[in-house]
N, C-alpha and C positions, 0 to 999 in steps of 0.2 A: 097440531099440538096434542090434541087429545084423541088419536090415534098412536100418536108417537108415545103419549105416553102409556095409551091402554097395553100397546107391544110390550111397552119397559114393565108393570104392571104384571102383566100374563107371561110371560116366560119362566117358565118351571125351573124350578130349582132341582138342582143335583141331589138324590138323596145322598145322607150324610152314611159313610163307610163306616160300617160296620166294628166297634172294639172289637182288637182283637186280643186275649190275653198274654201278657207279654209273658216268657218262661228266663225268670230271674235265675233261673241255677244255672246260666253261661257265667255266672260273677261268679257262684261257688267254684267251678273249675279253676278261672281264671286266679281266684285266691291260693287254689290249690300251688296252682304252678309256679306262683310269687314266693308261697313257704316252701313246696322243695328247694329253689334258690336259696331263700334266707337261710336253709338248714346246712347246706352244702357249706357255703360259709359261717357259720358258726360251726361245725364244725373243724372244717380246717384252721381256723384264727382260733377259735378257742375250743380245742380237744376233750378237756375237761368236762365243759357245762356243757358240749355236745352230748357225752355219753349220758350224763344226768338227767337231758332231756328224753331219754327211751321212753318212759311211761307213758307219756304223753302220746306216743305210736302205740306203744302195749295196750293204752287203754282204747285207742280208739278200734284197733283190731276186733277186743273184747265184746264192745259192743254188737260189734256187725256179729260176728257169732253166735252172740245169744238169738239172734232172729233165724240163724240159717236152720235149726231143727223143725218150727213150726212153718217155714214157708216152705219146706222141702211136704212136710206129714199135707199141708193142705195141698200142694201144685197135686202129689202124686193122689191123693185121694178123691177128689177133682178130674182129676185126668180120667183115672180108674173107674170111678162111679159114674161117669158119662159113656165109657164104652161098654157094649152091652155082650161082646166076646172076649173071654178071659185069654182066649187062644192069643189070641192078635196080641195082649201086654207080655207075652212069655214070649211070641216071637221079638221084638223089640228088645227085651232082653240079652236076647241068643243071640243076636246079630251085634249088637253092642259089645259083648264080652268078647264076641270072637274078633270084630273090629279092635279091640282095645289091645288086645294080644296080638294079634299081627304090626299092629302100627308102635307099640313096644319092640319088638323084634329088632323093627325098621331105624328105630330111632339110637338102638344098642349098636343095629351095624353100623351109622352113619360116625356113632361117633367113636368108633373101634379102629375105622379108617383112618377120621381126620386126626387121632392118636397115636398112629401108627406114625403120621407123616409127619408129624409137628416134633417128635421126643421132645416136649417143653419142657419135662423135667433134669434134662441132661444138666451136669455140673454144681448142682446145687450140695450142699454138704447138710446135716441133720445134726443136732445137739441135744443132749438129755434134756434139755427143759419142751423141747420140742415133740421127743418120744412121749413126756409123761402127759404133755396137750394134748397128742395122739390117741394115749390110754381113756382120757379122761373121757372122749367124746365119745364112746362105746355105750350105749344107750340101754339099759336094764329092762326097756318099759317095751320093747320093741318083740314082738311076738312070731314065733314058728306057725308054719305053715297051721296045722291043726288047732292049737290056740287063738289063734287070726280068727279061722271060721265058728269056732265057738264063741270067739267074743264078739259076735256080729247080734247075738242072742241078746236081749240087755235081760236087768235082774226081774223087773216090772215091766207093768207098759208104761208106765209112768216114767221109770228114769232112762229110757231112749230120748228125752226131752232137755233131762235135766243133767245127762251126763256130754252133752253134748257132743256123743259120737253119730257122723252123718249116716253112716252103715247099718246101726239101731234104729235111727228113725226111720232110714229107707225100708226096712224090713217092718214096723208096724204099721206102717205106711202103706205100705201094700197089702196089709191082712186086713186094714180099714176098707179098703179100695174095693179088694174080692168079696169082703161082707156088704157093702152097699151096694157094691153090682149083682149079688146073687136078690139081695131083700127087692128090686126090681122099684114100684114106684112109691110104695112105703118108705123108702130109707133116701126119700128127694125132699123132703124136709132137712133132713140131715147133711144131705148137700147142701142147700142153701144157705144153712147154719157154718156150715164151713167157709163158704165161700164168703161171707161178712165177717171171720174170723180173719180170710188173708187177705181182704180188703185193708182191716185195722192193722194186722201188722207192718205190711207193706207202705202204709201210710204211717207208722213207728218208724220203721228204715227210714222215707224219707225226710224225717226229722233228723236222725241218726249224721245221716249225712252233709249236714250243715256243721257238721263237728270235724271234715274232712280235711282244713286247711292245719289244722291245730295237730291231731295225729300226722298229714304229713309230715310239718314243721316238727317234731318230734323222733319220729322214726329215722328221718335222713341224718336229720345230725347228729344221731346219736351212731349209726352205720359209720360215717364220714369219720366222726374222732375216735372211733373205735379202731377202723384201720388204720387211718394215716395212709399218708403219700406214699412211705418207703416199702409196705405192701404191697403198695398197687404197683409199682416199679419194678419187683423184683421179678413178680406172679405176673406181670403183664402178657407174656408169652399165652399162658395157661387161660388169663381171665380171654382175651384175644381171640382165643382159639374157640374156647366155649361158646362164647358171642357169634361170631360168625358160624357157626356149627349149628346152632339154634335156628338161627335167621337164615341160613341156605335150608333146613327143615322145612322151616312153618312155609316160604314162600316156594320153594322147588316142589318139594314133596304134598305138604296138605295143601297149597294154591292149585297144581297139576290136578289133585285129587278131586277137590270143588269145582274146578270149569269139569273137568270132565262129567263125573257124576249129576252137578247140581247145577250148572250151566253159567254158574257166579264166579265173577272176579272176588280174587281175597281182600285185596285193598279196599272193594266196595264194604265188603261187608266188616272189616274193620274199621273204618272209616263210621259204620254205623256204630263199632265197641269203642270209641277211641276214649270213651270217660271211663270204662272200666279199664282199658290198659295205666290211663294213667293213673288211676287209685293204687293198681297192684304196683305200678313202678315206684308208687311216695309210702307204701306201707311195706312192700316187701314181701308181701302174703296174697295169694291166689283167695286163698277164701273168702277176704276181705270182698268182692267182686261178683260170688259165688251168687246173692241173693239177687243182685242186678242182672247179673247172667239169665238166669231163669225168667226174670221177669221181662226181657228183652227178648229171649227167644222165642214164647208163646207171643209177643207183642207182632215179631216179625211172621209169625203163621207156622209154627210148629206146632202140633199137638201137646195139650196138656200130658199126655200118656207117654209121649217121646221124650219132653225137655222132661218132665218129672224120673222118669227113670236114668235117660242117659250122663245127665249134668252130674246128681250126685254120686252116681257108680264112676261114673269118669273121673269125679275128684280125685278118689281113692285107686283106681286102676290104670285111668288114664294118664301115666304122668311121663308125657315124654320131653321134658326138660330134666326130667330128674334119669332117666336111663341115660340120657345121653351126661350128663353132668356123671355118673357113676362110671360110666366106661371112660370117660378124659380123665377123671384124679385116680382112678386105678392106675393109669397107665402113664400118669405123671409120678405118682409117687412110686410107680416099680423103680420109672427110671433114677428117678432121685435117690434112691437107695444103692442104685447097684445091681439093682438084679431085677434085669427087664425079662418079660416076660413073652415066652415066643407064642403065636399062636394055638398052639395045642394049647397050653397054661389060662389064654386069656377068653377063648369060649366059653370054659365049664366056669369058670370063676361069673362072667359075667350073667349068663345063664343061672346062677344061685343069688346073684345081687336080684335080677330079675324075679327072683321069685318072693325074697326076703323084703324087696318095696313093699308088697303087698303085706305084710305081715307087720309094715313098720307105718304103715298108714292110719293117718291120723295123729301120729305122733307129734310133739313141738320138734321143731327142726329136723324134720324127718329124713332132709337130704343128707346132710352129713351125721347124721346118727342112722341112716340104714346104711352107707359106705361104713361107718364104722363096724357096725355090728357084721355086716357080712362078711365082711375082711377077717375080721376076727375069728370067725366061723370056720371060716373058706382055705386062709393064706394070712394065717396070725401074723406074720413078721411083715408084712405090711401094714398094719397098725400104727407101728411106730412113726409112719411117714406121712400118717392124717393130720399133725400138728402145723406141716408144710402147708397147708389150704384153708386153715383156718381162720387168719386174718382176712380171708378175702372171700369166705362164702358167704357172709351176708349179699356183698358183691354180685358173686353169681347166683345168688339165691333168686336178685330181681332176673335175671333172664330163667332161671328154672322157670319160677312162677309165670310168667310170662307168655313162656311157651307153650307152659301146660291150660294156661287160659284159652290160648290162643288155639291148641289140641282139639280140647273138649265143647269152642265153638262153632269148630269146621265139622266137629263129629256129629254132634247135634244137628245140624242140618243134614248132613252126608244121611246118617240113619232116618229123621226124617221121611229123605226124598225116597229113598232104599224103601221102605215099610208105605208107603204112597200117602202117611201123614202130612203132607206139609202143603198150606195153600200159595202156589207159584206164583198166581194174582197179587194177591196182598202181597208175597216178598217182595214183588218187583215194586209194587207200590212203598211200602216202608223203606228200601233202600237207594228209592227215590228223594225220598224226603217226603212224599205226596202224605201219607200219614205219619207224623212225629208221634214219638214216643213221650208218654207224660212221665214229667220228672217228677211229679208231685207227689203223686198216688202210683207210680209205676205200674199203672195196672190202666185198661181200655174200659174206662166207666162208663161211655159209651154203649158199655156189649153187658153192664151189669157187674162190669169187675173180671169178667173170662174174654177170652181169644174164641173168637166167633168161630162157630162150627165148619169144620170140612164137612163134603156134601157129602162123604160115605156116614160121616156121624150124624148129619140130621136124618139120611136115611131111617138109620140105627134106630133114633131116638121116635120117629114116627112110627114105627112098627110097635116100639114097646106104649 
């Protein structure tokens, strides 16, 4: 007996497993995707209080944007004042710009092709009230080449912040960066100051976005009752065409491009975006996503110096949903007109919309106000036939934005691996799941709030 029970007595006990913290923002999503529904319907049943509800997407857009100048001025400053070769940020540059224009090109021919072969606008007829929809979406604000690169300059350094163009902040963003990287170990207080500046914002954002289900619920159904069914039925050809044009891109074309280069499936690594697709798909807007993007790509082992330059240059250049969206309704609305346009006609026209994006970036609704404006420029009497696309760009606006998300995530990595920034260890680990990304704080607190050094940068950092 009393052996038997010394045995029962002395048998150690299991230690108790460890909490572990649960991440409550799978309900945020999950809410998300309950109000795209309920908007969808409310829309359709009641059209009316669908359109009424936009603000509620308007504002929740608003918000995220006020954050994207200050997490863009700290990633790139950050990035910058850590590397100790200014050579190395100019190369990263160079290769970006020249990737953004070839993959532009690519994205113009593809969809020059699938427009070639669809004629979706065959048979449709055009009414003055259509022509003056047309006229009306001709965008004033939308700038030429040389005004484009002057207005990258802001007035102050001050209102690159407050004027909330990405291209302003990028540029004193990087005059911060090269002034801290030349001041050497005097201007590391100053980092550090920065770096508890994108700690707090970023933990802003994540507040931000518990207001996510609400601008969903907003934004769709105000998109839904604004078109109505008898749009989407007419335009189905056109929306059809665009969609799948898109979707043979990102997965033919930048999937191809990723295994090869980067040695990664695309699925995997959207599979790790799959909450920022679904934000840009309930709000309609790429930028909406822009702040998460950043903070996800240094998560996954990009350099501060790669995602800081190439995310927000990419917004503004890299937009290949929108090249491709501007060569289909060019070449729906020839047809719809009457006067289709043979290939001599439709290179240089496209080749000028191609350059005019860039001068209309940044703009609100830039997709169908840079078709506008180009048209106009380009091949006035195509103007009249931008009224035919209007009910249904919001429509394709979610697959522009999309794509172009989805562009500037594949590129981010591509340049990365290209420029020998990116740690292959930790990706394969993060898009294993082995290390999750914090929703909270969307930043690796862990590491102090930064994405742990590549070995050429602690190199770097031991020398100085």
């Amino acid at each position: 007996m009393t052996s038997r029970r010394r045995a029962v007595t002395t048998t150690p006990t299991a230690p108790a497993a460890p909490t572990v913290k649960r991440d409550r923002t799978h309900y945020l999503y999950i809410a998300v995707i309950a109000a795209v529904a309920l908007g969808i319907v409310v829309g359709l049943i009641w059209p009316d209080a669908g359109v009424e509800l936009k603000p509620l997407g308007t504002g929740f857009v608003n918000m995220i944007k006020m954050m994207i100048s200050p997490i863009i001025f700290c990633t790139i400053v950050l990035g910058i004042g850590s590397v100790r070769k200014a050579a190395k940020v100019g190369a990263v540059g160079g290769i970006a710009l020249g990737y953004f224009l070839v993959m532009s090109l690519v994205a113009l021919s593809i969809g020059l092709v699938v427009g070639n072969i669809l004629h979706p606008g065959d048979g449709l007829h055009l009414t003055e009230a259509l022509k003056a929809t047309g006229h009306s979406q001709v965008d004033a604000e939308a700038l030429g080449p040389v005004d484009f690169v002057l207005s990258i300059i802001p007035t102050t350094f001050v209102s690159a912040f407050t004027e909330g163009q990405v291209l302003q902040t990028l540029l004193i963003a990087l005059l911060a960066g090269f002034a801290l990287q030349a001041m050497g170990s005097v201007g590391q207080p100053v980092l550090r100051g920065v770096e508890h500046i994108q700690r707090l914002v970023f933990r802003i954002l994540g507040m931000i976005m518990w207001a996510a289900p609400i601008g969903a619920f907003g934004a769709i159904a105000a998109v839904v009752g604004s078109a109505g069914l008898d749009a989407l039925k007419s335009l189905a050809v056109l929306m059809l065409g665009f969609y799948v044009t898109c979707v043979l891109f990102v997965f033919v074309v930048l999937g191809a491009l990723l295994r090869i280069v980067a040695g990664l499936n695309i699925f995997t690594l959207f599979k790790y975006l799959a909450r920022e697709f679904l934000l840009i798909l309930s709000t309609s807007s790429s930028e909406s996503a822009l702040p998460r993007l950043i903070a996800k790509m240094e998560h996954l082992g990009v350099s501060k110096a790669v995602v800081g330059i190439t995310v927000p240059t990419g917004y503004s250049f890299n937009l290949d949903g929108t090249m491709i969206y501007m060569t289909m309704a060019s070449l729906y609305i020839a047809d719809a007109l009457g006067t289709p346009m043979s290939i001599g006609e439709q290179i240089p026209l496209l080749l000028f919309l191609l350059l005019a994006s860039k001068g209309a970036a940044g703009v609100s609704g830039a997709g169908l106000a840079t078709l506008a404006g180009g048209l106009q420029s380009h091949k006035p009497a195509l103007v009249d036939g931008v009224g035919l696309i209007v009910g249904i760009d919001r429509f394709m606006s979610e697959a522009r934005a999309l794509t172009n998300f989805a562009g500037n995530s594949v590129a981010t990595v591509l340049i990365g691996t290209w420029t020998k920034d990116i740690d292959k260890t930790r990706v394969q680990q993060v898009l294993a799941g082995e290390l999750p990304f914090d929703e909270t704080t969307l930043l690796d607190e862990g590491q102090g709030g930064t994405t742990p050094e590549l070995p050429e940068q602690r190199e770097e950092l031991a020398k100085a």
